[in-house]
C-alpha positions as CSV (number, residue, x, y, z in Angstrom):
1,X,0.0,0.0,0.0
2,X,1.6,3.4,-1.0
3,X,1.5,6.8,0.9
4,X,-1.8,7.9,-0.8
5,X,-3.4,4.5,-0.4
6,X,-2.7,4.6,3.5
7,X,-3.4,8.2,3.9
8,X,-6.6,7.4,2.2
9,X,-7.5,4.3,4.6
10,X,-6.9,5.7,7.8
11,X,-8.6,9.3,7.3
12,X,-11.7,7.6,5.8
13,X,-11.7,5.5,8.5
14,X,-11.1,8.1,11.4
15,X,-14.0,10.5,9.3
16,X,-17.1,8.5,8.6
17,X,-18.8,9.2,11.8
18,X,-18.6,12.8,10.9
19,X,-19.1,13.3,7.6
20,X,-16.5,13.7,4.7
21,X,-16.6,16.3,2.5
22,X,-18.5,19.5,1.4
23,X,-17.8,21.3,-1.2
24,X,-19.1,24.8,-2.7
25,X,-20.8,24.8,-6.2
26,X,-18.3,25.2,-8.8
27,X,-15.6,23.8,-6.4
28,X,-15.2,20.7,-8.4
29,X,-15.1,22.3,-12.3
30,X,-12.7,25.0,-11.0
31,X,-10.1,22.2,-9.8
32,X,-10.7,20.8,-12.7
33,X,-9.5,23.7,-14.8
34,X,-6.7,24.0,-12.1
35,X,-6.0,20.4,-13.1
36,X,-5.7,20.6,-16.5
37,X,-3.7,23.3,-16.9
38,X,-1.2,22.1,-14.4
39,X,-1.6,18.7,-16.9
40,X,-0.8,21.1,-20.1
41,X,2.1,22.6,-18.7
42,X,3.9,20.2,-16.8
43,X,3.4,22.3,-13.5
44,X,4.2,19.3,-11.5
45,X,8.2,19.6,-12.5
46,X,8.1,23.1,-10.9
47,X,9.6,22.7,-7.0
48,X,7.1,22.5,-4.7
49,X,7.1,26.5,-3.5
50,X,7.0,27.4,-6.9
51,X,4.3,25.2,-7.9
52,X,1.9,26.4,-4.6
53,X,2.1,29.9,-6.1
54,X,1.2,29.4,-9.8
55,X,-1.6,27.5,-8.0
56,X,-2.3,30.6,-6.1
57,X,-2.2,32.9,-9.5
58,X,-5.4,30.6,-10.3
59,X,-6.9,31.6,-7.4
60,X,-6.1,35.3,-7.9
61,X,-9.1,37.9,-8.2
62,X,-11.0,35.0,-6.0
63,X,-13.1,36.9,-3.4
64,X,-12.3,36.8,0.1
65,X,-15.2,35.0,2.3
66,X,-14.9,34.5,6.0
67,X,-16.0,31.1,8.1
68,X,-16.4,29.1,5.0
69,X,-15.4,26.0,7.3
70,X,-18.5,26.5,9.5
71,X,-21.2,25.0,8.7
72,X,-24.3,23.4,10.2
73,X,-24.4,19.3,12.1
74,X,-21.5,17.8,12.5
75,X,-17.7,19.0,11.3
76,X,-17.0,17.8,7.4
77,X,-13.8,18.9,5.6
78,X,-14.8,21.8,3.8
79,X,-13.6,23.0,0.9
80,X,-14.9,25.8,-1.4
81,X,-12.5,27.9,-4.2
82,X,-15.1,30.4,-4.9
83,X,-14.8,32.1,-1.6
84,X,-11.5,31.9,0.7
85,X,-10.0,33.9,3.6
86,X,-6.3,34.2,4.6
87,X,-6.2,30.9,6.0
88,X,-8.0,28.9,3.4
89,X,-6.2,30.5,0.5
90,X,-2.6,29.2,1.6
91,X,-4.0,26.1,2.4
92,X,-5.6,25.0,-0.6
93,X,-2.7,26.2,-2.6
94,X,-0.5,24.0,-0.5
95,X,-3.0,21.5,-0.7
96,X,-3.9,21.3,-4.7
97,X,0.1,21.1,-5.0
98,X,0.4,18.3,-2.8
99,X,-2.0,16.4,-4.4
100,X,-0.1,17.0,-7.9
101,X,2.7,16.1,-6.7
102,X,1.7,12.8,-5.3
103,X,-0.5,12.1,-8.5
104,X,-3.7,13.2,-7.8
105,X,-6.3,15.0,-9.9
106,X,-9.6,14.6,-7.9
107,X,-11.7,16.3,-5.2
108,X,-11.9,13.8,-3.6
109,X,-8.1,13.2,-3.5
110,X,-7.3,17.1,-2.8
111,X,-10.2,16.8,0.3
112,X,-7.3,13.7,1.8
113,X,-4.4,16.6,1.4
114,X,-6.6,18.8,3.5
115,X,-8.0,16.5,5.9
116,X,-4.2,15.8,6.7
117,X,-2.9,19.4,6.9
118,X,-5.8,20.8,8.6
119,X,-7.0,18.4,11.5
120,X,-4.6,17.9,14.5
121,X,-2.6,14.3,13.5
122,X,-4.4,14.4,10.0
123,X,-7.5,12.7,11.7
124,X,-10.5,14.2,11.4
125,X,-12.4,13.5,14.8
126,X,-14.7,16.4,15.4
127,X,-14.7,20.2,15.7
128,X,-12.0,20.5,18.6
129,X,-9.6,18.7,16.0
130,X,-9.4,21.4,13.8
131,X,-6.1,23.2,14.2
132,X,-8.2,26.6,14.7
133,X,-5.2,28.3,16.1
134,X,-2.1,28.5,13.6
135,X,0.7,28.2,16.0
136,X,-0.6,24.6,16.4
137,X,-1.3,24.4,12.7
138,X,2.7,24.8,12.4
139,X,3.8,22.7,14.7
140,X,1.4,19.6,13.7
141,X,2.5,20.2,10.2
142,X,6.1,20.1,11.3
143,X,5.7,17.2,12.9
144,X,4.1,15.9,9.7
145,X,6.5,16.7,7.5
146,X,4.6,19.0,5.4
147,X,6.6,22.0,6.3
148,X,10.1,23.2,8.1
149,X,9.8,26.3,10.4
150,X,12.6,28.5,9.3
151,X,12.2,31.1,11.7
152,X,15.0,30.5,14.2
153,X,17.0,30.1,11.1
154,X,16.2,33.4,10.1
155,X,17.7,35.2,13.4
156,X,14.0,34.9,15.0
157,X,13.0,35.4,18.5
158,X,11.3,33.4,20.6
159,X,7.3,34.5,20.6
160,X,5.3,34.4,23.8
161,X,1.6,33.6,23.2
162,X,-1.6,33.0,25.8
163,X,-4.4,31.9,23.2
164,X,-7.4,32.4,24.9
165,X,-10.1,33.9,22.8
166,X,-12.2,31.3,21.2
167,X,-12.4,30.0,24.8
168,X,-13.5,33.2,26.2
169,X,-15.6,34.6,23.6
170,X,-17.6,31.2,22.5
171,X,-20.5,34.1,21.0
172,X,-18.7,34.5,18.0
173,X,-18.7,30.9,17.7
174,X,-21.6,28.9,16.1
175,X,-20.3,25.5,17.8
176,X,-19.5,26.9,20.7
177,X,-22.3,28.8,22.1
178,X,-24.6,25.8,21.7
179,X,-22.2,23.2,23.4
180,X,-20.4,24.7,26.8
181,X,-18.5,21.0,26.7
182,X,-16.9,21.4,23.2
183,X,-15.9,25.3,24.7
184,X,-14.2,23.6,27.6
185,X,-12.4,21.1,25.5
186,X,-11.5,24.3,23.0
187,X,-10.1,25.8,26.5
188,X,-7.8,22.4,26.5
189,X,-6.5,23.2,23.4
190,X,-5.3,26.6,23.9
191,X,-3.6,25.1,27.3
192,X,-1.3,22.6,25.3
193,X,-1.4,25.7,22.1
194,X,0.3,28.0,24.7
195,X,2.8,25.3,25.9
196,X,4.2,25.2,22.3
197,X,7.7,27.4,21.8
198,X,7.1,29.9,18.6
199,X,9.7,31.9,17.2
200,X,9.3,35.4,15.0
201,X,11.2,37.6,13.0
202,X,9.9,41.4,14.7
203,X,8.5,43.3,12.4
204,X,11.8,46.2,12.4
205,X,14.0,43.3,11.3
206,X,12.1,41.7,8.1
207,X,13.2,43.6,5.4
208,X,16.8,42.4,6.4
209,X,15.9,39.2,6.0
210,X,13.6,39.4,2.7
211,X,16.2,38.5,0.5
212,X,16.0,34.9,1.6
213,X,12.4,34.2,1.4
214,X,10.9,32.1,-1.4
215,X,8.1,32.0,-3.3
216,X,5.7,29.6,-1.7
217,X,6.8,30.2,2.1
218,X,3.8,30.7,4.4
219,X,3.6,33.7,6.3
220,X,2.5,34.1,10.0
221,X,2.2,37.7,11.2
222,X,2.1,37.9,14.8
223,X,-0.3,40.3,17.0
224,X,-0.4,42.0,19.7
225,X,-4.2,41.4,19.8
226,X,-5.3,40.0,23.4
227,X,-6.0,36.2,22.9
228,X,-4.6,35.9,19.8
229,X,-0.9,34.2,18.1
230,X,-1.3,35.4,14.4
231,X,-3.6,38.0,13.2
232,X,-3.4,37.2,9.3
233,X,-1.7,34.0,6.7
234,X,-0.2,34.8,3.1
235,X,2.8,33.4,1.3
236,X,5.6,35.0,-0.6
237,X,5.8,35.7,-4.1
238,X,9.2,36.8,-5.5
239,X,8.3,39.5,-8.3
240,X,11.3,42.0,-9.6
241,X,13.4,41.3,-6.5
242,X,11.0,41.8,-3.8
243,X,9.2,39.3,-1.5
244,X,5.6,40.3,-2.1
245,X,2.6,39.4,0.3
246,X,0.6,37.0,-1.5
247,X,-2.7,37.2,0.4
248,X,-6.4,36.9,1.1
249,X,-7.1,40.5,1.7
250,X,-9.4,41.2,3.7
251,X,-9.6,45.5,3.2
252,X,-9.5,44.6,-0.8
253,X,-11.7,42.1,-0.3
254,X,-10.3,39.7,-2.7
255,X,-6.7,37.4,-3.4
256,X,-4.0,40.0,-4.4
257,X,-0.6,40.1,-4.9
258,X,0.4,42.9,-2.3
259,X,3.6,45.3,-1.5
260,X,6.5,43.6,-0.1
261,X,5.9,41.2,3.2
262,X,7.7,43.8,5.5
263,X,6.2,47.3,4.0
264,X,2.8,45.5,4.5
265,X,3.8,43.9,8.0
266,X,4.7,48.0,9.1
267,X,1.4,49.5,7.5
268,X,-0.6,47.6,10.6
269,X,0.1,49.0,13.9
270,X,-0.6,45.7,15.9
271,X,1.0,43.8,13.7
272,X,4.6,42.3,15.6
273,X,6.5,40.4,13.2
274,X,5.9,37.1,11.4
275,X,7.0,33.4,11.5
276,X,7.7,31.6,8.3
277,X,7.4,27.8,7.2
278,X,8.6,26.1,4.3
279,X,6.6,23.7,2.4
280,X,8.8,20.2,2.1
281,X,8.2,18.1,-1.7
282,X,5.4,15.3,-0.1
């Protein structure tokens, strides 16, 4: 059994008892046009950073839509190209090359390379196994191997985070204000979450180290919100020399290609610095 095959057995296995997939009208045709170009033109060759943004040029113009993974009964892996926010724009970019790479073409085979990068473990078992928080999503996906945290690397400094905010603000959560259990068990979460040591480059010091950032690393940009790790997700796209913010916007309201990551890091006051990860070839 190969690593698709396996994949395949034990998510189906760990998801039936909560559903499996939904997916947006037009979800399916789009990836299929995503598909066959990427057929056409070999895209598969291209290393995997580079690959994950000519995914994300497909996705450009896309409108920005927030909670798209919420959704009525019980948690299904959702998946929906005609509307994404910060989050869900880098991941299905990472995820639709992933796929490629391994020799996928499907929905249903892109919903396995999500299941795995978004649920704790690659299991999904229910809300609280999302990775809601994206210091966690990092350091599953480390421990996955779908990623390398480059931040230390980078001259980064260490990050000190108290997630607390889904826990203590359930009303802005469908899932939580009807179940004061699955709140608690969120509460859990952000305990182990906080436990976690995070690194970031402060926001004075990125333009020093823009030069080695490559198109396809995903971007963390830390906060100084109460409650909160990262504020906002994009990737980098190398254009004329510069490391531009490839990104969900959510002022434009749309996917855009954006100034450089550290002009746009400085233009938010409570915005800190960021943390970067490298996708690995699956």
């Amino acid at each position: 059994m190969n690593r698709r095959e396996l994949l395949g057995t034990l998510i189906t296995a760990a998801v039936l008892p909560y559903g499996r997939l939904w997916a947006a009208d037009n979800t399916k045709s789009r990836l299929q046009r995503i598909v066959q170009k990427a057929n056409e033109q070999n895209w598969v060759d291209l290393p995997i950073g580079d690959l994950i943004v000519r995914i994300g040029k497909e996705l450009q113009g896309t409108p920005y839509v927030a909670n798209t993974l919420e959704g009525a009964g019980q948690e299904k892996c959702r998946i929906d190209l005609e509307g994404l926010d910060c989050v869900t724009f880098f991941e299905v970019s990472l995820c639709i090359a992933r796929m490629l790479k391994l020799g996928g073409n499907s929905l249903e085979e892109l919903r396995e390379e999500v299941t795995y990068t978004r649920y704790r473990g690659g299991v999904l078992s229910g809300y609280e196994s999302r990775l809601h928080y994206t210091s966690e999503w990092i350091s599953d996906n480390v421990t996955k191997g779908v990623v390398m945290d480059l931040t230390q690397e980078l001259g980064g400094e260490p990050l000190d985070i108290n997630v607390h905010f889904m826990s203590r603000n359930p009303q802005y959560y469908d899932k939580l204000k009807a179940d004061k259990a699955l709140t608690a068990q969120i509460a859990k979460v952000e305990q182990t979450v906080n436990r976690i040591p995070r690194w970031f480059v402060p926001k004075e010091r990125i333009e020093d180290i823009e030069a080695r950032l490559r198109s396809g690393d995903i971007i963390a940009i830390a906060t100084s919100k109460e409650g909160l790790d990262y504020a906002h997700t994009g990737m980098i796209l190398r254009s004329e020399g510069e490391a531009k913010f490839f990104h969900a916007s959510t002022t434009k309201k749309k996917v855009i290609v954006d100034v450089s990551v550290s002009e746009y890091v400085r233009s938010v006051t409570s915005h800190t610095g960021i943390t970067v990860v490298r996708p690995l070839e699956p």
